[in-house]
Structure formats: C-alpha cells, structure tokens
N, C-alpha and C positions, 0 to 999 in steps of 0.2 A: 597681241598685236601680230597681223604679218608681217613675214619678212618675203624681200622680194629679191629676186637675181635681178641687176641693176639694166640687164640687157633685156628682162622681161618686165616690165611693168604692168600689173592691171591698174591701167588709166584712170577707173572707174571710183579706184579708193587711195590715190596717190595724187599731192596736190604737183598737178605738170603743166601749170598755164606756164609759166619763164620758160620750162620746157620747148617750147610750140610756138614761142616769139621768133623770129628768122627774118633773114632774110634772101633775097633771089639778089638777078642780075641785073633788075632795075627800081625793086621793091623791098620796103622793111612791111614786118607786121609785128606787130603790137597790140598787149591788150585793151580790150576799148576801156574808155578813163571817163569823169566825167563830161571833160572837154570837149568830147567827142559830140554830146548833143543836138549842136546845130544837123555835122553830117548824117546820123541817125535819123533825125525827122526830114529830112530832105529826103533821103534814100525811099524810108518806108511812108509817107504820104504820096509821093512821085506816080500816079498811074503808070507811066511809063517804063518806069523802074519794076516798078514791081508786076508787069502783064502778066509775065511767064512763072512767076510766084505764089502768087494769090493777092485779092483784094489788096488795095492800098491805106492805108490806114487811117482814120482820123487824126486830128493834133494831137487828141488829147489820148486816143486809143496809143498814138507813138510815143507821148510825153513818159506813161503807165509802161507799156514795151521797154522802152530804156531803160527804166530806173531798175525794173524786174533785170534787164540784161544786165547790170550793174552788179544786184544782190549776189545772181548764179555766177558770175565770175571771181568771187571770195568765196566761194560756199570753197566746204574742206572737202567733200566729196560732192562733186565736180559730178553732172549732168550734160551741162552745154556752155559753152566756154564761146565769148563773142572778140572781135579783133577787128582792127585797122587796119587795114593796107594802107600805105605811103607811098611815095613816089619818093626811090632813094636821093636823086639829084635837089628835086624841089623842096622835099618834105612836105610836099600837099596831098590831102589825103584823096585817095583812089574810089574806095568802096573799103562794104567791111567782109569778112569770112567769119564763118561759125562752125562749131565742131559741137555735134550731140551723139553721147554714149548712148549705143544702142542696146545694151546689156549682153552683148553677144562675143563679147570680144569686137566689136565692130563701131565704128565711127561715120556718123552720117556730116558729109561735108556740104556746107551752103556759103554763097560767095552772092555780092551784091553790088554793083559798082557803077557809077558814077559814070552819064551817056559819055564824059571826055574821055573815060577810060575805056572804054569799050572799042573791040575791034581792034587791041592792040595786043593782044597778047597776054594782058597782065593777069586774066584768073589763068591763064594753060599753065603760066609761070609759076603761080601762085600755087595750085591746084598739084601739082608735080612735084613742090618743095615740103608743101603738106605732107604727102604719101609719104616719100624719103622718111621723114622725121615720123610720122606716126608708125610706121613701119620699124623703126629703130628702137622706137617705144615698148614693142612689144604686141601693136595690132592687128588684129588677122587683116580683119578686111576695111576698106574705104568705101562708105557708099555716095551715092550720088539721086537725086531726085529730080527726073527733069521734067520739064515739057514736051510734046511731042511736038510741039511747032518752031522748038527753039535751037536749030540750026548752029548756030555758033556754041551753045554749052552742049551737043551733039558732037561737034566738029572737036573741042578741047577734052570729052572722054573718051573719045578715041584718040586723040594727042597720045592723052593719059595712060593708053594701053586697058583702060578701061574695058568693061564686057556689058553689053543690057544685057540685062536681067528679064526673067516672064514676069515678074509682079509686076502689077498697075496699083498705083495707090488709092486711095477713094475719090481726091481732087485729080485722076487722069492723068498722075505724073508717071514717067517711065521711070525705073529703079538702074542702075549703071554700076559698077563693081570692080574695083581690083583686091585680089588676094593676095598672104603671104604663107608660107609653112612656118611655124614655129620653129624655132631651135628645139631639140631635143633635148636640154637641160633645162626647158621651160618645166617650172612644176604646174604641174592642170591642166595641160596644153597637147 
C-alpha cells in the first residue's frame, strides 16, 4: 500500500470527496446525493443550461447520467467526483461542480448553474475555493474547458488568475489553467 505525506495527496488513489465539500462566503458544496435528481435533470436537459457545454440531454439520457454520477462518486478510486452548490443562507440549490482526474497530477473543473444563479458571482466563488483546497491536496494544476463565445466563464478564469491554454479541444472548447509547484518533500513530484 502507499503511503502518502498528508500535505501531498495523489487524489487519484486516495478516497477525498469529504475532502472537497466546503464552503465560500455565500455557498456550501456538497457531494451530489440521490436527492439531488430533480436539480440534475433540470440542469442537464435545460438547452439553455447546457449552450456553452454541449447538447442537452434527453430524460432518460439524464435519468442514466445521474445514476452513473452517483456510482463514480463511491467508487474508492475516484475518477470524477460530482457536487452541489447551495446557497448558504437559503439552502437552495445553485448548480452543480465536477472535478475529473486527469492522470496528470491535474484536475479538470466543470461548474453548471442554475439561470438564477447566474451573473452573480457564485462559480468565480466557487471556482477559487476549489483551487485553494485542491491545491492544498497536493495538485499541480486546475483545468478549465470553455467555450469561446462564453464571456462570463472567460471573465471568472481570469478572476481565477487562470492562463488559456493553445489546446482546442475536439468540441471547440478553449483549455484555461492555473498551476502550483510541488513542495519539495513531495515524493514523485
């Protein structure tokens, strides 16, 4: 079995969803449950929701999404890890975040929210408290996949201190980045 410096984690073989639940200055996140149902098939059938993403899903294509989102969030080594955003004051949920290991030492971040929540801040929020704690984890880097027409998740990784990236992905998304250096007690690193 590895053993790990507690300040270096590879994410990738260490179970750290409780890890990566937090919260900001107007938001909890939490892992998605099965409760969460209703807001999952709103989110991902919503054209609207989902423009700058890709396709929006069928019922039943989102019923299948869930339940898969569901299994990978128990899995003991951890792939892609799915979350709630809350509204701390309300407790109504926002949208959700996703975090998929990229096997690189790196983390690709996805955020999805809800038109009420929009335009207010809550992924810059969100997106920032992420970094922090994955960064504390032990990750080099945070990625980002955008669109090139979406103005506002432009405007919050640069917030982020984020960097584009040259890659274009196959679906036309821009690639967006922050790094960290390792600790030098990191073993592999």
């Amino acid at each position: 079995m590895k053993q790990y410096n507690a300040a270096c984690l590879d994410i990738g073989y260490v179970p750290v969803a409780s890890q990566l639940t937090f919260t900001t200055a107007h938001t909890s996140v939490r892992l998605l449950t099965g409760k969460d149902q209703t807001l999952y098939l709103q989110l991902y059938t919503d054209a609207n929701s989902m423009r700058y993403i890709g396709r929006s899903l069928t019922e039943g294509e989102a019923v299948a999404s869930f339940f898969k989102a569901l299994k990978l969030n128990v899995a003991l080594q951890w792939r892609r890890l799915f979350f709630v955003i809350e509204s701390k004051s309300s407790r109504r949920s926002l949208g959700l975040m996703g975090l998929t290991d990229t096997g690189d030492a790196g983390i690709e971040f996805g955020i999805i929210l809800s038109q009420q929540a929009q335009g207010k801040g809550v992924a810059t929020e969100v997106l920032q408290q992420c970094i922090a704690r994955l960064f504390a984890l032990g990750v080099s880097k945070v990625w980002l996949q955008l669109h090139p027409d979406n103005a506002a998740a432009i405007a919050m990784a640069q917030t982020a201190a984020m960097t584009k990236g040259t890659r274009v992905t196959a679906n036309n998304q821009q690639t967006w980045f922050i790094e960290q250096h390792y600790n030098k007690n990191c073993r592999g690193h």
